[in-house]
C-alpha positions in Angstrom: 0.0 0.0 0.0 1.4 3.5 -1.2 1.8 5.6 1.7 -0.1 8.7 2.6 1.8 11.2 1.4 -0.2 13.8 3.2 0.7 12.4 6.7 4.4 13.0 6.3 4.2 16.5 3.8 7.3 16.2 0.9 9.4 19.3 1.6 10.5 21.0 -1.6 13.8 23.6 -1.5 13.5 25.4 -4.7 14.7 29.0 -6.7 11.8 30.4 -8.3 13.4 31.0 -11.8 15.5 27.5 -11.2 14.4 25.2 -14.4 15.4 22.1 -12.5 13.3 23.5 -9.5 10.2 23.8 -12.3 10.5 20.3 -13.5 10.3 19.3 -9.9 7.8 21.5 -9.3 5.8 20.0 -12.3 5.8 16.9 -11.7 4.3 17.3 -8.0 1.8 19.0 -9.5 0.8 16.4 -12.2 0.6 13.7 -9.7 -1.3 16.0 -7.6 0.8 15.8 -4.4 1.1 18.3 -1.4 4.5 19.8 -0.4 6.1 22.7 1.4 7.6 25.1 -0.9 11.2 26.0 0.9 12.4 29.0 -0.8 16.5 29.8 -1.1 17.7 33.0 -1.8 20.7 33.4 -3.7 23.8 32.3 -2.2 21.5 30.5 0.9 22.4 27.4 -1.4 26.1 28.1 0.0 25.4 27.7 3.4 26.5 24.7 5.9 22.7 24.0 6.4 22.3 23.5 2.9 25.0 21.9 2.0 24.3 19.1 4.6 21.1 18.4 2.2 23.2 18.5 -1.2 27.4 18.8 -0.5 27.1 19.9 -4.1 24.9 23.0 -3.4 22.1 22.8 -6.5 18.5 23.0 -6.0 15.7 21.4 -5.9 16.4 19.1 -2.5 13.3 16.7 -2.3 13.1 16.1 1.4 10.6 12.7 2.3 10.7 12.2 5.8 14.0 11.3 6.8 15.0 10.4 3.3 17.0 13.6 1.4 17.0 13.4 -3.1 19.1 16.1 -4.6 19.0 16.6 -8.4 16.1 17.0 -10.7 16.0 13.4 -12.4 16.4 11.7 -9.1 13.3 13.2 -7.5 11.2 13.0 -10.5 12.0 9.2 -11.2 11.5 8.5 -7.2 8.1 10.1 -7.3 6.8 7.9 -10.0 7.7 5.2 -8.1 6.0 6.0 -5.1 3.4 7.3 -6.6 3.0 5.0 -9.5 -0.8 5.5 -9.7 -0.8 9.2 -9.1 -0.4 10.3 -13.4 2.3 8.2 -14.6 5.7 9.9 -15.9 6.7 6.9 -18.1 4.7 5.5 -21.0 4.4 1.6 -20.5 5.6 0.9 -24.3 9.9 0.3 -23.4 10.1 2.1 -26.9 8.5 5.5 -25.7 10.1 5.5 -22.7 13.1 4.8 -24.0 12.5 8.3 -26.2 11.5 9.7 -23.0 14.4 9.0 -21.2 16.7 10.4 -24.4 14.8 13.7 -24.3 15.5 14.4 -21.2 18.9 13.6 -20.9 19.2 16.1 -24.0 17.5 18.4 -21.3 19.6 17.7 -18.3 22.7 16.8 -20.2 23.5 18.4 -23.3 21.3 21.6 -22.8 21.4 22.9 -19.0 25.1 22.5 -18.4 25.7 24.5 -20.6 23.6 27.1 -19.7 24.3 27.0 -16.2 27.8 27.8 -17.4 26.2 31.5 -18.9 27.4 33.8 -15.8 30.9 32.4 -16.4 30.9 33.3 -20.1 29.6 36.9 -19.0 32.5 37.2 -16.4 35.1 36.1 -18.7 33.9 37.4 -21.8 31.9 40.4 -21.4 28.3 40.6 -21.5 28.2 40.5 -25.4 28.7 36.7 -25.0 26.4 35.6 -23.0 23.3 35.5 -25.3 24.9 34.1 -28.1 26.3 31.0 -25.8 23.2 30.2 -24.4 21.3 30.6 -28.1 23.8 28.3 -29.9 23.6 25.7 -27.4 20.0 25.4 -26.4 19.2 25.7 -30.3 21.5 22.8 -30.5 20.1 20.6 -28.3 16.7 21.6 -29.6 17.6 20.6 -33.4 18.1 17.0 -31.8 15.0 17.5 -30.0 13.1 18.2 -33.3 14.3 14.6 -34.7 13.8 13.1 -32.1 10.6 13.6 -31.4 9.3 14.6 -34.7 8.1 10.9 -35.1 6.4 9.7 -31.7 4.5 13.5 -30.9 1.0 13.5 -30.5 -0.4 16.5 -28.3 2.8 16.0 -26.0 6.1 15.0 -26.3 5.5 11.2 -27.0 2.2 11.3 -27.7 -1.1 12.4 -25.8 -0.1 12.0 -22.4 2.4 14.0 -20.4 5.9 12.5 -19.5 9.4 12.3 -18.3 10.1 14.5 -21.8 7.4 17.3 -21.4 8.6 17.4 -17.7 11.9 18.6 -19.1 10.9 20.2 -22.0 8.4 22.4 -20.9 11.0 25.0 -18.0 13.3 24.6 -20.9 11.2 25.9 -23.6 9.8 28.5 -21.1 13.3 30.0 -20.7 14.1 29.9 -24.0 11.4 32.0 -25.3 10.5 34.0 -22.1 14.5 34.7 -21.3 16.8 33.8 -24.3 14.1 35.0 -26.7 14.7 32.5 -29.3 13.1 32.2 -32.4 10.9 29.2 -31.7 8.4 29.1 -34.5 10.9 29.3 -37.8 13.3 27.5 -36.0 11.7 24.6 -34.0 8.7 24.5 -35.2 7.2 20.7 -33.5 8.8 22.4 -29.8 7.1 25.6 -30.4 3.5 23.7 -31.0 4.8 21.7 -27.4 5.0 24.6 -26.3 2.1 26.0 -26.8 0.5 22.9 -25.2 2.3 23.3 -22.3 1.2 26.5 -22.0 -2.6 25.4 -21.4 -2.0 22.7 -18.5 -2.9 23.8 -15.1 -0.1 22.1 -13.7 2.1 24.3 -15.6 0.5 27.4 -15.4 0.8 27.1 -11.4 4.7 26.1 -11.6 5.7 28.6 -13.8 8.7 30.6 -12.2 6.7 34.1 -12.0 4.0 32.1 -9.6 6.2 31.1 -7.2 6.3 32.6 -3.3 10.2 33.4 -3.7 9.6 35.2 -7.5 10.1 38.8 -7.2 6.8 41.0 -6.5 7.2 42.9 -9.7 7.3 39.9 -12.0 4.3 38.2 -10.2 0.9 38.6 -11.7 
């Protein structure tokens, strides 16, 4: 029997504008469960409190009881399995999730390093570079994206039911036309119709970074 996830609340640290914090924050909402939204400011992610959670300092922190998940793919695979019943994140065709799992490594792997390396670029490089970094490698790993997926999307990712790959997708696409400002439409034009789609689920709408109780007061709505 699943336990009652409501007895023992899931504790959530989070960044509001953190796209690894919105996938997190996506899924929760998808399978509909309860948590406590622990906001860090900048730099609190530095401090020996914090770091006893996650020695390597990132958010989210998924905190379950006594048990402590760091990283974004960790927590979201752990909550399907505890919550198997609760909107599944995996197809059960092995085919599709395999595709799911490939899209979101492209997410976590081959996109988001990279742009968490942006401030660096800016530091080194002037401010000049920064754009052009990010825009070459997100449209990079979006291109694989496109073939990728250009055979198994339906109204999602992989179909007609959200998964693993619309749980990455979606933050990423959000910063990439909300922040990067990339040219979705003439460029990607199956991630912009994703996107779109995203656009309309509650779930989203709810974990998008401007909704958030850390997001600044003049950016929420």
């Amino acid at each position: 029997m699943e336990e009652n996830y409501k007895a023992s609340p899931l504790k959530l640290y989070s960044y509001w504008m953190s796209s690894c914090s919105f996938r997190v924050r996506l899924a929760l909402n998808l399978k509909g469960l309860d948590y406590e939204y622990i906001p860090l400011v900048e730099g609190q992610q530095y401090t020996p409190e914090f770091m006893k959670l996650n020695p390597i300092s990132y958010v989210p922190v998924l905190v379950d009881g006594e048990l402590v998940i760091a990283d974004s793919l960790a927590i979201i695979l752990y909550l399907n399995e505890k919550y198997p019943h609760q909107h599944p994140l995996l197809p059960t065709d092995l085919h599709k999730k395999a595709i799911n799992y490939q899209a979101a490594s492209i997410v976590h792997s081959s996109i988001q390093p990279h742009q968490n390396q942006a401030r660096y670029i800016e530091k080194e490089f002037g401010p000049d570079q920064k754009l052009p970094w990010l825009r070459y490698h997100i449209g990079k790993g979006f291109a694989a994206l496109e073939k990728l997926l250009k055979d198994y999307a339906g109204r999602y990712a992989t179909g007609d039911e959200v998964h693993l790959a619309d749980i990455f997708l979606a933050p990423q696409l959000y910063a990439a036309t909300k922040r990067f400002n990339i040219d979705m439409q003439d460029q990607f034009p199956l991630l912009s119709r994703l996107d779109e789609a995203y656009s309309q689920l509650p779930a989203f709408q709810v974990a998008i970074p401007e909704k958030q109780p850390d997001a600044p007061s003049s950016r929420t709505s």
